[in-house]
C-alpha positions in Angstrom: 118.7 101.8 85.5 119.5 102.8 89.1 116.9 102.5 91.1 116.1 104.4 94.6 114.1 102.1 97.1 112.8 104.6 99.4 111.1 103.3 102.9 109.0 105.7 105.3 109.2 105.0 109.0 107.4 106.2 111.6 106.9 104.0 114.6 107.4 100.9 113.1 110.5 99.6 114.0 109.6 95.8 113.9 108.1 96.1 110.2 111.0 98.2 108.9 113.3 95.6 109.6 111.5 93.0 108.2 110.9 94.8 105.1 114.3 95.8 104.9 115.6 92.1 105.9 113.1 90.6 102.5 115.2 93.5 100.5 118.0 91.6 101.2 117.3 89.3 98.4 116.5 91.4 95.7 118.2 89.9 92.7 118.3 93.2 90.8 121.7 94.5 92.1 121.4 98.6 91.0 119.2 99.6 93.7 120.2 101.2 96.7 117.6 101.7 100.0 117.0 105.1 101.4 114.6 104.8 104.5 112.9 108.8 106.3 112.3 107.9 109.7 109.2 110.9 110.2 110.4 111.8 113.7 109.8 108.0 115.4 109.6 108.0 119.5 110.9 104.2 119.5 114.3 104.3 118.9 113.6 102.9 115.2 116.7 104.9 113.8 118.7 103.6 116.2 118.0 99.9 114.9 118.3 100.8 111.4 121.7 102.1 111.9 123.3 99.4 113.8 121.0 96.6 111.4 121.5 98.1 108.1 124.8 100.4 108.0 124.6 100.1 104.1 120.9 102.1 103.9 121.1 105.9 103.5 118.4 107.1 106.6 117.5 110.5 106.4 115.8 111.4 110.5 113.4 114.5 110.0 112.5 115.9 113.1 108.6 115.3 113.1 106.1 113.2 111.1 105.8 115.2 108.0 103.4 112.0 106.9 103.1 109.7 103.9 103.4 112.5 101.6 105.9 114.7 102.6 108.0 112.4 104.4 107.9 110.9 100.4 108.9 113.9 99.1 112.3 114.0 101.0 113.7 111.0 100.1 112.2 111.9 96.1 114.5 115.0 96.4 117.3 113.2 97.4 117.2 110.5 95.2 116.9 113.4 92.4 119.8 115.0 93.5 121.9 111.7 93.8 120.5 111.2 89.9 119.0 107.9 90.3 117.1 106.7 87.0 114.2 104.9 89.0 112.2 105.4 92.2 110.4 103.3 93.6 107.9 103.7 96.8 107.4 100.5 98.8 105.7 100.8 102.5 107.2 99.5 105.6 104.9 97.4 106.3 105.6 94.9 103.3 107.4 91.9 102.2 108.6 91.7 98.3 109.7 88.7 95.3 113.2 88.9 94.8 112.6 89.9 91.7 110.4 92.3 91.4 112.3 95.2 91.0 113.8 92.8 87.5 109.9 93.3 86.6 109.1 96.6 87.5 112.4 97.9 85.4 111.6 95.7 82.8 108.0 97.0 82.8 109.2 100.6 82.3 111.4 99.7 79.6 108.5 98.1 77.6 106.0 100.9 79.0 108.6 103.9 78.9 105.5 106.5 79.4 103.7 104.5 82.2 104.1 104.6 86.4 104.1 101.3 87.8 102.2 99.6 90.7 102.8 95.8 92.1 100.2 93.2 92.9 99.6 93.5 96.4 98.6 90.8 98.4 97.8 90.7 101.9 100.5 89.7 104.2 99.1 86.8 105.9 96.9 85.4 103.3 99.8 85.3 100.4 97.1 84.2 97.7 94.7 86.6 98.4 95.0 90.4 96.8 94.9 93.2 99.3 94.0 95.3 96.1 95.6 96.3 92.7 94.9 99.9 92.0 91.7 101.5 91.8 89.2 103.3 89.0 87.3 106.5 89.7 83.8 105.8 90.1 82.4 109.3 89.8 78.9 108.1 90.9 80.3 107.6 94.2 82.9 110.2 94.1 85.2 107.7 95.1 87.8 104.9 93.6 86.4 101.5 93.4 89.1 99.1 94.1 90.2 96.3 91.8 90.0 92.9 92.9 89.9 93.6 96.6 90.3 91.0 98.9 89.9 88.3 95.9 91.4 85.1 95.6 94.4 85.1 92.8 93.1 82.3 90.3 96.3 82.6 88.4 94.6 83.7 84.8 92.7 86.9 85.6 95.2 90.2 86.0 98.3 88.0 83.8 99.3 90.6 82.0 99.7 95.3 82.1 96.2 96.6 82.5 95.4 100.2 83.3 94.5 101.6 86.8 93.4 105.6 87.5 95.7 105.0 89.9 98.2 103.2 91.8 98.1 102.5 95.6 101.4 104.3 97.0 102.5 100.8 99.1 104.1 100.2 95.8 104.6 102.7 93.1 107.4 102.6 90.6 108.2 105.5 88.4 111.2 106.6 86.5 112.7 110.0 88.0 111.7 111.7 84.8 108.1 111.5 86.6 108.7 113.4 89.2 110.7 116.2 87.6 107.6 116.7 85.0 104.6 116.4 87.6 106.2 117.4 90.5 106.1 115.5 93.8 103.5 114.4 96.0 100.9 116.9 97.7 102.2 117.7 101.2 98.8 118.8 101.5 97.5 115.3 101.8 100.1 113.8 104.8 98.1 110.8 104.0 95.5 109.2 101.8 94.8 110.3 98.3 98.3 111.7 97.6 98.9 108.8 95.2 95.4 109.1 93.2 96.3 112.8 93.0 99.8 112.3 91.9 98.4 109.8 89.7 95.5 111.8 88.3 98.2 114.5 87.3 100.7 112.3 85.7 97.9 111.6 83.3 97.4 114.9 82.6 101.4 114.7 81.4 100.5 111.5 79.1 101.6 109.0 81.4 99.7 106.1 82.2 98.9 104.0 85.2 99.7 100.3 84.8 100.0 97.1 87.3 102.7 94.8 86.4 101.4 91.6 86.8 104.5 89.9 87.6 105.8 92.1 90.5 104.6 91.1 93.8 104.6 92.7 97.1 102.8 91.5 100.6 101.3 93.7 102.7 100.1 94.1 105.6 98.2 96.6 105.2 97.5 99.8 107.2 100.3 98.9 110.2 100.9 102.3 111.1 97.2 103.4 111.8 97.3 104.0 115.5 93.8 105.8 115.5 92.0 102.6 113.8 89.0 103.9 111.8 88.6 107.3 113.5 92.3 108.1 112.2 91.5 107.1 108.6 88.1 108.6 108.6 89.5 111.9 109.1 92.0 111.6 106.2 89.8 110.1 103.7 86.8 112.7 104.4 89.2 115.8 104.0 91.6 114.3 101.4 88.7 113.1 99.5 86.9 116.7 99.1 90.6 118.0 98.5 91.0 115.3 95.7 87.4 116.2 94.5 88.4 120.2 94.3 92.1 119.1 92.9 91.0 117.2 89.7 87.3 117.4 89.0 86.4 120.5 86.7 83.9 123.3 88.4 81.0 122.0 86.1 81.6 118.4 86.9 82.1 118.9 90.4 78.8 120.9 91.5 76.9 118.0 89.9 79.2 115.1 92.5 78.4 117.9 95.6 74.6 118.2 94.5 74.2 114.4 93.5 76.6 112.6 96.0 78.7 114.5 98.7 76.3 116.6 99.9 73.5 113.9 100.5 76.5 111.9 102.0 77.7 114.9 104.5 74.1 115.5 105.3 73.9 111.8 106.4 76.7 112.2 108.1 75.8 114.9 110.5 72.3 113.2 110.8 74.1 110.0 112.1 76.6 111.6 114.0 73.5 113.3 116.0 71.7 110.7 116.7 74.4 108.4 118.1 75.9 111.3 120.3 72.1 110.7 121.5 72.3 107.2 122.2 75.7 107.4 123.5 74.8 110.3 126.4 72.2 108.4 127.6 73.8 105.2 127.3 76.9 106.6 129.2 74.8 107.5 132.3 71.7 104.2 132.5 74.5 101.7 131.3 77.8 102.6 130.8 79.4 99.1 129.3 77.1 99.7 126.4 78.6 102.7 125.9 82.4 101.6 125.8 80.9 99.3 122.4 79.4 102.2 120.6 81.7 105.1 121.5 84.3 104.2 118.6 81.4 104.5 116.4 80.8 107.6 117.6 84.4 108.6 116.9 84.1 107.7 113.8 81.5 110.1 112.9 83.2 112.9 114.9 86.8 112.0 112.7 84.8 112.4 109.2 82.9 115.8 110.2 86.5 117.0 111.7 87.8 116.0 108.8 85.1 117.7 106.4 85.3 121.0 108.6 89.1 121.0 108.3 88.7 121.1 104.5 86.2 124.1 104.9 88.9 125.7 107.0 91.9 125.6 104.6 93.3 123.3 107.5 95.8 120.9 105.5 98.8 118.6 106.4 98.2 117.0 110.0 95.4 115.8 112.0 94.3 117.2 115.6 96.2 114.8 118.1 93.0 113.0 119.2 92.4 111.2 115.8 95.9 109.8 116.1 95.0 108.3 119.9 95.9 104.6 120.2 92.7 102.4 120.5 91.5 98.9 121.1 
C-alpha cells in the first residue's frame, strides 16, 4: 500500500520541521510526504524547500484552513493514485512505526478509517484524547480518555469511536472517493466528526489502533486562544447539528439543549459587557483580566450569528488576533 503523508502548514514553521524531521524515521518505506503550506507570512515554504527537497509542497495563496487546505493535498494524492492517506497535524511527533500499524490495521479492518493514540507532547504517557462518542444530551462529543494516564491494559486492542480526531486520521483512498472529502464549510473544527459521521453512513467504521502512536501538541496553530476556537466550535457545532441529526431529532437537541445553552450565552455575555464597562472606567487593570472572557462570549455569539447568516468558511479577522 502506498501511502500519502499529507502535512498542513500555516504559520508554523518551527513545528513543521520537527514533524517532518520525526518522519524521518518511519520504518514503513512506501509513503511519501506531501505538506499545503495555507498561504504562511513566515517564510515556512522557504524552509521546507531548502530542509526537505524530497517532500512534494503544494503553496496555496491563502489559508483555505484545516479543511480545505486537506482537501488539496486529498486531490492530489488521488490523482497520483496513492492506496492510503493518512492526515497527521504539524504540530506532532510519531513511532517509527506507526504507519506498519495503521496499514496493517486496514488490512485486518478493510471497511474501517483509522485514528492513532494521541498523546500530549510533553507529557508522553499521558493521552491528549482518542476519539470521541456523540453524547446527544449535550449535543456534543464526549472525549475518550482525555487527559488520562496510559495504564498500559485499558485501550490494548481496536475499539470503535463516532469519530476520529483529524491530528491523525488514516483511511484508504477508496474513502474518499465514496464519501467525498472534507466540508470546506468547516475551515476548522468538526470537519472530521462530519466526515466521520458520513463514512458511517457508507458502512465504514471508526476505529483507534491501539498500537499507532502520535504526540501532540495540541492546538499550536490557535493564535486567537479561546475566542478563536469558541467561534469555530459554536458555528461548526450547529452546522454539524443541521448536517447529521434528522429534523425530528434535532428540534428535540434545540428545544432541550442548544437553545437553553444560547440563551445562557447571551445572558452571560450581557452581564459581563456590564462588569467590564464599568470596570474599564473605576479600575482599568481589572479589566485587562476579564476582557478575554468577555471575548470569549462575543467569539461564540459571532460564531452562532454566522451560522444564522449562511456565513461559512473563515472567521472575521478579530477572532484570529494574537493574545496573551
Amino acid at each position: 500500500m502506498n501511502v500519502a503523508i499529507i502535512l498542513l502548514n500555516f504559520n508554523g514553521k518551527k513545528d513543521t520541521l520537527e514533524c517532518l524531521s520525526s518522519l524521518k524515521n518511519l520504518t514503513y518505506r512506501k509513503h511519501h510526504v506531501i505538506v499545503v503550506d495555507n498561504g504562511s507570512s513566515d517564510d515556512s515554504a522557504l524552509e521546507i524547500k531548502k530542509h526537505y527537497p524530497d517532500v512534494t509542497l503544494i503553496e496555496n495563496e491563502e489559508n483555505l484552513g484545516f479543511a480545505e487546505g486537506n482537501n488539496v493535498a486529498i486531490r492530489y494524492a488521488l490523482e497520483k493514485g496513492f492506496d492510503g492517506i493518512f492526515l497527521l497535524n504539524n504540530d506532532t511527533a510519531v513511532e517509527p512505526d506507526i504507519l506498519d500499524e495503521l496499514v496493517k490495521g486496514s488490512k485486518k479492518h478493510p471497511k474501517a478509517l483509522l485514528g492513532a493514540k494521541i498523546y500530549l507532547y510533553s507529557q508522553r504517557d499521558t493521552y491528549d484524547h482518542l476519539g470521541g462518542m456523540w453524547n446527544e444530551k449535550k449535543a456534543s462529543f464526549d472525549l475518550i480518555a482525555a487527559r488520562e494516564v496510559d495504564d498500559h491494559k485499558t485501550y490494548e486492542d481496536f475499539f470503535p469511536v463516532d469519530y476520529i480526531c483529524g491530528c491523525a486520521l488514516f483511511a484508504k483512498s477508496e474513502v474518499f472517493k465514496k464519501v467525498g472529502l472534507l466540508d470546506a464549510r468547516f475551515f476548522l473544527f468538526w470537519e472530521e466528526s462530519d466526515f466521520c459521521t458520513r463514512a458511517k453512513e457508507y458502512g465504514y467504521k471508526n476505529l483507534i489502533c491501539p498500537k499507532a502512536k502520535v504526540y501532540h501538541k495540541v492546538s499550536a496553530s490557535f493564535t486567537g486562544g479561546r475566542p478563536h476556537t469558541t467561534y469555530f466550535w459554536w458555528r461548526n457545532r450547529l452546522l454539524w447539528l443541521e448536517k447529521n441529526v434528522p429534523s425530528i431529532r434535532r428540534k428535540a437537541i434545540y428545544k432541550n439543549t442548544v437553545t437553553k445553552e444560547i440563551t445562557k450565552l447571551y445572558k452571560h455575555k450581557f452581564l459581563k459587557t456590564l462588569q467590564c464597562t464599568l470596570l474599564m472606567l473605576v479600575k482599568p487593570s481589572s479589566y485587562k483580566k476579564r476582557k478575554n472572557k468577555l471575548l470569549e462570549y462575543k467569539a461564540a455569539t459571532a460564531g452562532i450569528c454566522d451560522y444564522t447568516k449562511r456565513r461559512f468558511y473563515n472567521a472575521p479577522s478579530w477572532v484570529f488576533k494574537k493574545r496573551s
